[in-house]
C-alpha positions in Angstrom: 0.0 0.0 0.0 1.6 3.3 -1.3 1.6 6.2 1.2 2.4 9.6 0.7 4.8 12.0 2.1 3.5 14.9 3.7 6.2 17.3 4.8 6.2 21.0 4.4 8.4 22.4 1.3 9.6 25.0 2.8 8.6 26.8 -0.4 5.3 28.9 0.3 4.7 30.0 -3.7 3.9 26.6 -4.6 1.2 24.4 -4.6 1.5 20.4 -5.2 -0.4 19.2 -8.1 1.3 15.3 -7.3 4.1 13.4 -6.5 5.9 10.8 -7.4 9.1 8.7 -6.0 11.1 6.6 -7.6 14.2 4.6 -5.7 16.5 7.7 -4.7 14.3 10.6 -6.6 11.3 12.5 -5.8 9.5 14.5 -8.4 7.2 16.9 -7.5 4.6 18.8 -9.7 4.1 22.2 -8.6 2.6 25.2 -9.7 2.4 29.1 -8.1 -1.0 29.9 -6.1 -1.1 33.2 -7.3 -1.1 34.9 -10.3 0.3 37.8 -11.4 -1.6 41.3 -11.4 0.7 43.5 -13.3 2.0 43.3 -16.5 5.6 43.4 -16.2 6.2 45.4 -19.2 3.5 48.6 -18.8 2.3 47.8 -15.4 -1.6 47.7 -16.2 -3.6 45.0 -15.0 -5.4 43.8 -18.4 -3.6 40.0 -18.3 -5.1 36.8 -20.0 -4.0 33.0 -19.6 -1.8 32.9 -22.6 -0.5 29.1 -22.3 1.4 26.6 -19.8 5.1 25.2 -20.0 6.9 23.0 -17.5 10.4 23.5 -16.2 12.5 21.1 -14.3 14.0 22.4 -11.1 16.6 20.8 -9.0 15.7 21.4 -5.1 17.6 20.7 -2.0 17.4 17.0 -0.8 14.6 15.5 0.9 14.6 12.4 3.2 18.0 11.5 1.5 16.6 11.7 -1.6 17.2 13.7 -4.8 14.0 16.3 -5.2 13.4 17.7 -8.2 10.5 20.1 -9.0 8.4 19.9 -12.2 6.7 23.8 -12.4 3.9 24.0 -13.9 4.7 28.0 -15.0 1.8 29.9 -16.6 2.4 31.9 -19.5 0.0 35.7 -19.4 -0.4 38.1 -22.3 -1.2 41.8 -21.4 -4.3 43.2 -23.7 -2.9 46.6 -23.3 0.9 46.4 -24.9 0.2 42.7 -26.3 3.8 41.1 -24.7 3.3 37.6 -23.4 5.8 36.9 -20.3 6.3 34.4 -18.3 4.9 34.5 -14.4 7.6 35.7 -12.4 9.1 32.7 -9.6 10.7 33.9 -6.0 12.3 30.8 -5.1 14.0 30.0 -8.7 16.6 32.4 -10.5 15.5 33.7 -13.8 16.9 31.1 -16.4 18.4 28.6 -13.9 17.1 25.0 -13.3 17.9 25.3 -9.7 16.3 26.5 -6.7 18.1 29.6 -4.6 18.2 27.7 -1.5 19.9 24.4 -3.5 22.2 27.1 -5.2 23.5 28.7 -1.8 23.5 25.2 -0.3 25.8 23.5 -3.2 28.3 27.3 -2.9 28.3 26.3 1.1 29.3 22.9 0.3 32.2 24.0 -1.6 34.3 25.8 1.1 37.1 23.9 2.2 36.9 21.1 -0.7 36.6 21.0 -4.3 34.6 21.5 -6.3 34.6 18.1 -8.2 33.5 16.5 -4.7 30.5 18.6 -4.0 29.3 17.8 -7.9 29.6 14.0 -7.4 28.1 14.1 -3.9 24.8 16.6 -4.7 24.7 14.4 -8.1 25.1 17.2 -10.5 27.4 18.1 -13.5 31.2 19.8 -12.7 30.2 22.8 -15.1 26.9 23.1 -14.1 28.2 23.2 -10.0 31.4 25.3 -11.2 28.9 27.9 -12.7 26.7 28.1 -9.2 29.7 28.5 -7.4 31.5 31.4 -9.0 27.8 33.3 -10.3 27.5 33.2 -6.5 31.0 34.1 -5.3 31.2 37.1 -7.7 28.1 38.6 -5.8 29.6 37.4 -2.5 32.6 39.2 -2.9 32.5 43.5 -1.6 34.9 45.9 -1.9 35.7 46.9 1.6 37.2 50.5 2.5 41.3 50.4 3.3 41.7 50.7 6.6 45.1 52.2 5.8 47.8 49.8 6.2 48.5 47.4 3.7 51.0 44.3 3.1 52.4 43.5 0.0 53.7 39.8 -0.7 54.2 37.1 -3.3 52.6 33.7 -3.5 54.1 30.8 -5.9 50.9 29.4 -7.8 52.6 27.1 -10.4 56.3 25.4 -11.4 58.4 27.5 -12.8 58.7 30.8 -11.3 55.2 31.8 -11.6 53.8 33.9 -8.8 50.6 36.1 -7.7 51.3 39.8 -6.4 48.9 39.7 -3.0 48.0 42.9 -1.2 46.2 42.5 1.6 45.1 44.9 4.8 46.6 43.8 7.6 44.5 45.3 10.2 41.5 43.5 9.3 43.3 40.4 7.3 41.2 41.2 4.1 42.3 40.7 0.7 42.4 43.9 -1.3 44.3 42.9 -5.0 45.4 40.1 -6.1 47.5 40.0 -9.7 49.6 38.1 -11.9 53.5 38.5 -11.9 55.2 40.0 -9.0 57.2 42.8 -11.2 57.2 46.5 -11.3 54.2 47.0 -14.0 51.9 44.4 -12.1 52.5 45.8 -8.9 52.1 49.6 -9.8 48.5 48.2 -11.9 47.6 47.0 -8.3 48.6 49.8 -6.5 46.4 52.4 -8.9 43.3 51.0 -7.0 44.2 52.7 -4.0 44.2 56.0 -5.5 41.0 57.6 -4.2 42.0 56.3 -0.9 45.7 55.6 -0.7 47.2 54.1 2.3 49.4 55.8 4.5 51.4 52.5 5.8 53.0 49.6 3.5 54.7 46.6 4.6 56.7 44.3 2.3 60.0 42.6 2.0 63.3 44.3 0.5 62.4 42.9 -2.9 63.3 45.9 -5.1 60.0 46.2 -8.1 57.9 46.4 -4.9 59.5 49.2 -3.4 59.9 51.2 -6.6 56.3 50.5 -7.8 55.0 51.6 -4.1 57.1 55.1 -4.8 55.6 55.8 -7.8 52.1 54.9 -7.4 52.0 55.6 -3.1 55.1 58.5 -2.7 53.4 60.0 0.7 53.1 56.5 2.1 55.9 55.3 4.9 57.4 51.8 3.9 57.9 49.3 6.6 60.4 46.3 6.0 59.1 43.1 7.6 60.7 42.0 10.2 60.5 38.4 9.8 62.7 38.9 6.1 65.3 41.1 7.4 66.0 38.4 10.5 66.0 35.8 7.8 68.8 37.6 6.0 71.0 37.4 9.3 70.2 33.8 9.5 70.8 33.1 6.2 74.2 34.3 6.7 74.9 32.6 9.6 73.9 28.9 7.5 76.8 29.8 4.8 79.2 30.1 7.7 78.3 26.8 8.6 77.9 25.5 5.1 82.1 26.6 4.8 82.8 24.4 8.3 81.5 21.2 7.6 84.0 19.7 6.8 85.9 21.0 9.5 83.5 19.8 11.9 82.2 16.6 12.8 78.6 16.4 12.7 77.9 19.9 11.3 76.0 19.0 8.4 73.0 18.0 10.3 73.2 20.6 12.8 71.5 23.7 10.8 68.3 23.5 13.0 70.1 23.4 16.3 72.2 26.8 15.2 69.0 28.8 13.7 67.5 27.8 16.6 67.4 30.6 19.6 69.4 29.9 22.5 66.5 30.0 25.1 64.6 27.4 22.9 67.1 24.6 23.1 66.7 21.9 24.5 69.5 20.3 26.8 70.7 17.6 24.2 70.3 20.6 21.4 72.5 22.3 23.8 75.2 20.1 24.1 75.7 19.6 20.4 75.7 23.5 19.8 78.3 24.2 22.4 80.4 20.8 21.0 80.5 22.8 17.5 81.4 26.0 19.5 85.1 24.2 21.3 85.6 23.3 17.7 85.6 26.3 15.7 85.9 30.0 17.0 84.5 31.7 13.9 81.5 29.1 14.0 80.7 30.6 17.8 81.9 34.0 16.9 79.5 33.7 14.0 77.0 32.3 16.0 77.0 35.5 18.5 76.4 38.0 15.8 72.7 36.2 14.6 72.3 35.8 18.4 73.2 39.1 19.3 70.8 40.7 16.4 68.0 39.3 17.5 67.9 41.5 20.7 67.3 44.4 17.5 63.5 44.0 18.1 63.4 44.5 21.6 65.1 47.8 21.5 62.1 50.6 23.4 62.6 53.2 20.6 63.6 54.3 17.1 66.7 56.1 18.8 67.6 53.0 20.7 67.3 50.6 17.8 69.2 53.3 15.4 72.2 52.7 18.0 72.3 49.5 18.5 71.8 48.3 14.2 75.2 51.1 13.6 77.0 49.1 16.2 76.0 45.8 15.4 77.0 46.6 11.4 80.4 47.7 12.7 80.9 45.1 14.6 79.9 42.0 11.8 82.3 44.2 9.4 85.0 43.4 11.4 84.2 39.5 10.9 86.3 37.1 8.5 82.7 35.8 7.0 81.7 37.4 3.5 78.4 36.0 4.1 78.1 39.0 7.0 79.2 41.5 4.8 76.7 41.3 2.3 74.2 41.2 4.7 75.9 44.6 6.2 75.1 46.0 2.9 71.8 45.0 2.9 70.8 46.4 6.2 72.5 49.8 5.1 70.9 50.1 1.6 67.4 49.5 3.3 68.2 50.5 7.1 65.5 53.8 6.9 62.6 51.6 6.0 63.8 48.8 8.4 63.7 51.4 11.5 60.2 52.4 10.3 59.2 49.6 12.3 60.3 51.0 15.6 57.6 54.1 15.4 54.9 52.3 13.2 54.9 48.8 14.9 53.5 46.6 11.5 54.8 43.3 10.1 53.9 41.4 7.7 52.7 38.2 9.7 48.6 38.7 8.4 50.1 38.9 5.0 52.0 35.9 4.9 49.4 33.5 7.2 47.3 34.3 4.2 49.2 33.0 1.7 49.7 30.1 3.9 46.1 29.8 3.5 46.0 30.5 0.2 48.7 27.8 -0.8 46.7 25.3 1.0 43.6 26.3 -1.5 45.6 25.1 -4.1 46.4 21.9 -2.9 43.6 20.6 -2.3 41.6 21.8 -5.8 45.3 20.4 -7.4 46.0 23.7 -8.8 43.6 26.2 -11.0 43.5 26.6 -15.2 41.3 29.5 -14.6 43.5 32.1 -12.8 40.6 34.4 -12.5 38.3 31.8 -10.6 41.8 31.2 -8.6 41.8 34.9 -7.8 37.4 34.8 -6.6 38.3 31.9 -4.6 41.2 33.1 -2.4 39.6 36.5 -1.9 36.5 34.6 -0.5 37.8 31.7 1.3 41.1 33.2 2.2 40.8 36.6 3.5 38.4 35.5 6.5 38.0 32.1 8.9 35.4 30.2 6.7 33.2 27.5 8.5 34.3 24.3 6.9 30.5 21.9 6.4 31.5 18.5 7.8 30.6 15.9 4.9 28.0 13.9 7.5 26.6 17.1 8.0 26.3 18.1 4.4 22.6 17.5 3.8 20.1 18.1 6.7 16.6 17.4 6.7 15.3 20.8 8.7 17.2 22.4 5.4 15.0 20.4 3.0 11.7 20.6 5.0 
């Protein structure tokens, strides 16, 4: 003995004519309870039945099963301007074959996964999801205002040298630009979008088309150096020193962590080891002071203080035997204005690059992008906020469908 379901659609336009079910499908006829009053085109009220059509409409699940909506949409002709229209539908875009709620359902789906594993889990086409989720994404997405402090960084995206300029604000960890290339002409196209409201603060790393595309596009803006790339430099440094010694000393060539490592953070074993490669080799140690000694550069109180202690601390690695040093001595002369920025402004980087952390991770699990654009609509939605991943149990709900 058949029974039917009776469970509320959620949809209040509609009226069922019948249904039907059929192993993991239900179809449902439906047609709107009112008509319309106006005539879309002039607004007067003169309408007459003009004919009937059905379309097929995919709705969100329903008991576990596939629902799919067969509307029985009335066609009206207006006496007064003679145009025939179709009735219009609140719960179904115009020229989809999906309902609003399924659409925004199957773009939730798609955070934190692919896209490819929504499609074969909601049962519908790769194109056909891939269009829902980026016609929905491209209204998702809103210009917010600068809040005046921006990060510039690069992200590699492909084999081969290929990198994404990324700007980002990093007081509110929002995704401003994002552009192909990381050179002077990309990053000065990127830059132009700021000119009604140009930022007074930018952050980036001592890579040089930055910093010449950010004085010619932002010249009253102060430029602060990162932090995080001008320590690496010392530390860099300090591995070719040991690079040169092991051979010298026993055991060296698997002791890079324990030397980058801070003192403080040792451990007692780690400890032993470092001060074992320090009774070999006097440079090594000596060498190992000066990255040591640097570090205590970020704690300095003021822009004075710091001043003082980077001149002494240049004079000082100078003196070394260790070419490595010098070139980094160079480095922190050349740049040494916009690396003391930090000491009255107070920004870093650190929002910039956790995004492209987060944006790296994007691409590995979609396996890379063709489409660089729908790349770019991704990572500016998923990426520039904490995004509530939908646990695959939890995917399809039943209060949802009812």
């Amino acid at each position: 003995m058949k029974t039917n379901i009776c469970l509320p659609l959620g949809l209040p336009e509609f009226m069922i004519l019948k249904q039907k079910i059929q192993k993991d499908t239900i179809y449902l006829d439906v047609e709107t309870k009112k008509a319309p009053e106006y005539c879309i085109h002039c607004g007067l009220s003169t309408l007459k039945r003009h004919d009937q059509r059905i379309r097929k409409v995919r709705d969100l699940d329903l008991l576990d099963k596939t629902l799919y909506l067969f509307i029985h949409i009335k066609r009206w002709r207006c006496h007064n301007c003679n145009e025939v229209f179709s009735e219009p539908l609140t719960s179904v875009p115009t020229g989809k074959h999906q309902t609003y709620r399924f659409r925004k359902k199957a773009f939730d789906m798609c955070s934190g996964t692919t896209i490819s594993y929504v499609s074969r889990k909601l049962k519908v086409s790769y194109k056909t999801l891939e269009r829902i989720y980026y016609d929905i994404a491209k209204k998702e997405l809103n210009d917010s205002a600068c809040s005046g402090v921006i990060g510039i960084d690069e992200v590699a995206v492909r084999k081969g040298h290929r990198y994404e300029t990324v700007i980002t604000d990093i007081q509110t960890g929002m995704i401003h630009q994002m552009g192909p290339n990381r050179d002077y002409e990309a990053t000065v196209a990127l830059l132009n979008s700021f000119k009604e409201k140009p930022p007074s603060v930018v952050v980036m790393d001592m890579w040089k088309p930055f910093f010449k595309a950010c004085r010619n596009s932002l010249p009253k803006a102060s430029i602060v150096i990162d932090k995080y790339h001008v320590v690496q430099k010392v530390n860099l440094a300090l591995d070719a020193v040991r690079k040169s010694k092991n051979k010298q000393i026993e055991g060296l060539k698997k002791g890079r962590f324990c030397l980058l490592k801070r003192a403080f953070r040792l451990t007692t074993k780690q400890f032993e080891r470092l001060d074992n490669y320090h009774h070999q080799s006097d440079e090594l140690a000596y060498a190992y002071y000066l990255k040591e000694w640097f570090y205590d550069l970020y704690h300095q109180p003021n822009y004075e203080a710091a001043s003082s202690f980077l001149n002494n601390w240049i004079i000082e690695a100078k003196k070394s035997p260790f070419p490595s040093y010098h070139e980094v001595c160079k480095t922190l002369e050349t740049w040494k204005s916009y690396i003391l920025n930090y000491f009255e402004l107070r920004y870093t980087n650190a929002k910039t690059e956790g995004i492209n952390h987060k944006i790296k991770n994007r691409k590995r699990i979609s396996y890379g992008f063709r489409n660089m654009e729908n790349f770019r609509i991704r990572v500016k939605l998923e990426c520039s906020k904490e995004q509530s991943i939908i646990p695959s149990s939890l995917a399809h709900s039943v209060d949802d469908a009812a």
